[in-house]
N, C-alpha and C positions, 0 to 999 in steps of 0.2 A: 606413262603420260597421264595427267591427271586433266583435269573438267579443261577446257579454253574459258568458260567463265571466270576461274578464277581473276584473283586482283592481280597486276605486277606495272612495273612499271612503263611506260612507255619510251620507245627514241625519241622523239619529240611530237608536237603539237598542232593543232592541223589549222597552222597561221595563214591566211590571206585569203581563203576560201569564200565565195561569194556568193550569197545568198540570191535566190532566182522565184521566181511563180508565174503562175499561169496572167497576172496582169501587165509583167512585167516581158514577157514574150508578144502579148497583142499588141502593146504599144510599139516592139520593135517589128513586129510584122504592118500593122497598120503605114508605118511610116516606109518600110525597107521595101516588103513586099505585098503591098495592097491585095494582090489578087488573091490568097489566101484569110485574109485577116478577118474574116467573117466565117472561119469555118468552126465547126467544135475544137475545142483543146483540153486536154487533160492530164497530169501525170502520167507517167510511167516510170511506176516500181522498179531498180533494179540496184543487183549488188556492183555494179559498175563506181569508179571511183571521183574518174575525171570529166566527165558530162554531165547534168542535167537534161532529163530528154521527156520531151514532152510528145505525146501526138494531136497531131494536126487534123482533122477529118477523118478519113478513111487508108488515106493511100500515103501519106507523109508525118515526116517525124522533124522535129526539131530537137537540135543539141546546143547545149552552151557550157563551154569549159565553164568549171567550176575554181579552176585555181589555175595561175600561169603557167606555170610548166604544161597546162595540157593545151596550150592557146595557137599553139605550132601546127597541131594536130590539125586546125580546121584548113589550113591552105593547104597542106600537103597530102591530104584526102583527096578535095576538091580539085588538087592537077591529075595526083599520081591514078587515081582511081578507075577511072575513063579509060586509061592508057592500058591496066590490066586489064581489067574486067573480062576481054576477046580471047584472053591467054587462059580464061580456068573454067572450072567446069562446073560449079557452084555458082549462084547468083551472090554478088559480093553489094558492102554500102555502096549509094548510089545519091551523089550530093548533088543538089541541084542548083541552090544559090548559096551564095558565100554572103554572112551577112557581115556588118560594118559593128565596130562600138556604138553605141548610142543609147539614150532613152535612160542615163545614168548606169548601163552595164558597159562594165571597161574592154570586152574582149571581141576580138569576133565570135561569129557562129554559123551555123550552117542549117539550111531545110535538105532532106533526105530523104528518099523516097523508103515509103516502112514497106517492108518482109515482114512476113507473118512466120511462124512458129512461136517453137516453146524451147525453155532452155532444159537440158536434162543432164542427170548426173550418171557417175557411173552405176549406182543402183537401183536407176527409173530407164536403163536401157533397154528393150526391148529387144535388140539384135545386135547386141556390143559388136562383133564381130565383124557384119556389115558395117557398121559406121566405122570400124576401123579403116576398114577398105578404102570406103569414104574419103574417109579425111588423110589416105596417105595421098588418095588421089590429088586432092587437093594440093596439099603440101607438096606434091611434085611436080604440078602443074605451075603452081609459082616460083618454085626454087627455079625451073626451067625456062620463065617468060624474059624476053631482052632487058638487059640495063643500057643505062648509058652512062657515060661520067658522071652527069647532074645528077643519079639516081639519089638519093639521102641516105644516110647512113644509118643502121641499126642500133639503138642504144643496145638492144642485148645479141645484138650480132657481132661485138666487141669480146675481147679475152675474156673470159670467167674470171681470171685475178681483178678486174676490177672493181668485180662488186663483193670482193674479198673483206672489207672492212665491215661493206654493210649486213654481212652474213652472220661476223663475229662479235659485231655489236648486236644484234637480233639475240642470239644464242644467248649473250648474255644474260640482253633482256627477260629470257622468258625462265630463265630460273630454273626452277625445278617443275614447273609445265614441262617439260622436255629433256630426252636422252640429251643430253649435251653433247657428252662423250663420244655416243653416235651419229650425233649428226653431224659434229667437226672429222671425224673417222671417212663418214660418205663424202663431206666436202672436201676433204683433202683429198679424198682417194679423184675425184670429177678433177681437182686443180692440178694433179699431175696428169691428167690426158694430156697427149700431142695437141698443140692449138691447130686452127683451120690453116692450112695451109693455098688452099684452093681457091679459084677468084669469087669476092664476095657476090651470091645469089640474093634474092629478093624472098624473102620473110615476113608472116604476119606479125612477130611478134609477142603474141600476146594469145594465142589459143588457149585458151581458158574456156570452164565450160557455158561460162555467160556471153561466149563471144560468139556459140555457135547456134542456130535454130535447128529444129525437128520440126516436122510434119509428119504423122503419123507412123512414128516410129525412127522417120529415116532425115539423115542429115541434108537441109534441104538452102541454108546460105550459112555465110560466114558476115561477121560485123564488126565495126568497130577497129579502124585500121589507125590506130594511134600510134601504135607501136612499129608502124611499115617502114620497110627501108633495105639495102643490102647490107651480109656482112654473112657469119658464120650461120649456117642452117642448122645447127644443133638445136637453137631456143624452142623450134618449133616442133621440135620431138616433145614438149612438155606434156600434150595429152596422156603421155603412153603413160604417166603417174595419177593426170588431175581426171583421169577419164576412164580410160580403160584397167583393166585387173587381169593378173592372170591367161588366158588362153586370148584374151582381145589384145590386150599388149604386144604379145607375140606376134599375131596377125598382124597387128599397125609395124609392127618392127620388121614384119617381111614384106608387106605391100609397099613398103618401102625401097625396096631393093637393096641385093647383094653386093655391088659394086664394089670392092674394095680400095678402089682408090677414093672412094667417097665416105666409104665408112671407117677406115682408117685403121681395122683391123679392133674394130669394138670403142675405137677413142670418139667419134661423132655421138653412139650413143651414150657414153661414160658423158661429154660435157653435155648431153641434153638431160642426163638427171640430174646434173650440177644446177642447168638453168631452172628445172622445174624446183629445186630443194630451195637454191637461191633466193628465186620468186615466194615462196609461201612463207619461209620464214623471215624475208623481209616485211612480208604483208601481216605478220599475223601482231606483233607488236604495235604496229602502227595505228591498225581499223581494231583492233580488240573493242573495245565499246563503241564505236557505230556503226560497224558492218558485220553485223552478226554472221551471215549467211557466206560473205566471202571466209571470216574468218574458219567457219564450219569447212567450206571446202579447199583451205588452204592447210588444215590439221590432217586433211584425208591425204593431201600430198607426201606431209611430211611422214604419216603411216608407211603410207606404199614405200617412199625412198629408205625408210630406216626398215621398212622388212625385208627390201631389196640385200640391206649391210647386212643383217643378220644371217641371211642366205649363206652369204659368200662367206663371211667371218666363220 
């Protein structure tokens, strides 16, 4: 595999994306929510895709979808959120107003109360091992909390064939940046797992390592529930590729538990490195020149899952 700088082409082009600033929030706070609109605000840096996020003072954050598809995201935070929260054992996003279009921005948005940490990779871990722990707890504490009918549905709690095109268009795209050969080898091998058969559980989605905070070594919330909803729990096995290596993988893959009727006799986690291969090499084409840093930790995914092929091959 060769530099991710290089040049190649893209799937396509990052149309309807809407530009935001810090003048452009006061005036919809000013108007929306007075009682803040006089606080400090400031960027915040992140490799995040679908938000713009600003902080507010001290203790709150503002987000404002940046493109449509992510515009769904703000109401269904703002119900579903509340309603977990008492079910897990990490402090999760925590929205406080849902704001309207206005002030010439087309979307809504939302004020959030900010968590502190830091985001970390799998090689600024300090105790991989514990934070595996961690986050199965996590991960099992949601899969376990009530649905109801109304719950929403998981875009990646759906089959693995469906984002079958998007994998082999990606692949294509990246040429000869990339084993081809093995990374349609590993995605075949995820596409013939048995699918979930089991009633759909609730899912973040989108564990990635910019979703989760540290404090002082140890995983201290989870963020960003864009991706929330019920359907297939495999998606969220994706850490054990974007995160963990080695002896911490294992650990998240047993703090998980044994259950066989849950793991399906190795098929749960066969389509959770489909999710994680899925996810990165759909990502890496697309943000190649303006998301440096996810694109960086979406190459580390596609490492781990093709050394995983090479193992077993």
């Amino acid at each position: 595999m060769t530099s991710p700088e290089a040049d190649l082409p893209t799937i396509r082009m990052h149309e309807g994306e809407v530009d935001t600033g810090p003048d452009l929030v006061r005036r919809l706070l000013t108007v929306q929510a007075p009682q803040w609109a006089g606080l400090p605000l400031r960027p915040v840096r992140s490799a995040g895709t679908d938000n713009a996020i600003y902080r507010l003072g001290d203790t709150l954050t503002v987000r404002l979808p940046r493109i449509g598809w992510a515009t769904a995201q703000v109401e269904k935070e703002h119900y579903w959120l509340p309603l977990l929260a008492p079910h897990l054992p990490l402090p999760i996003s925590e929205p406080l107003v849902q704001g309207k279009p206005g002030e010439g921005y087309p979307y809504p948005w939302a004020v959030h109360r900010w968590l502190e940490g830091e985001n970390l990779n799998a090689a600024s871990l300090a105790d991989p091992n514990t934070a595996a722990r961690d986050l199965a707890r996590f991960v099992l504490a949601l899969r376990r909390s009530p649905t109801v009918p109304e719950s929403p549905k998981a875009s990646r709690g759906e089959p693995l064939a469906t984002r079958d095109e998007g994998v082999r268009e990606a692949v294509a795209a990246l040429g000869e940046l990339l084993n081809g050969e093995a990374a349609l080898s590993a995605w075949d091998r995820a596409l013939r797992a048995p699918e979930w058969k089991g009633d759909p559980v609730w899912v973040h989605g989108d564990l990635l390592p910019g979703n989760l905070l540290f404090q002082s070594g140890r995983l201290s919330a989870v963020i960003d529930f864009g991706g929330l909803g019920v359907g297939d729990p495999a998606c969220d096995l994706m850490p054990a590729w974007s995160l963990f290596t080695g002896q911490s993988r294992e650990v998240f893959r047993t703090a998980l538990g044994t259950d066989e009727t849950m793991w399906e006799r190795g098929a749960l986690w066969e389509r959770g490195r489909g999710h994680a291969l899925a996810q990165a090499l759909m990502f890496i084409p697309y943000y190649l020149h303006t998301n440096p840093v996810g694109v960086r930790s979406a190459w580390h995914v596609v490492a781990q899952v093709l050394a995983d092929e090479t193992r077993r091959s």
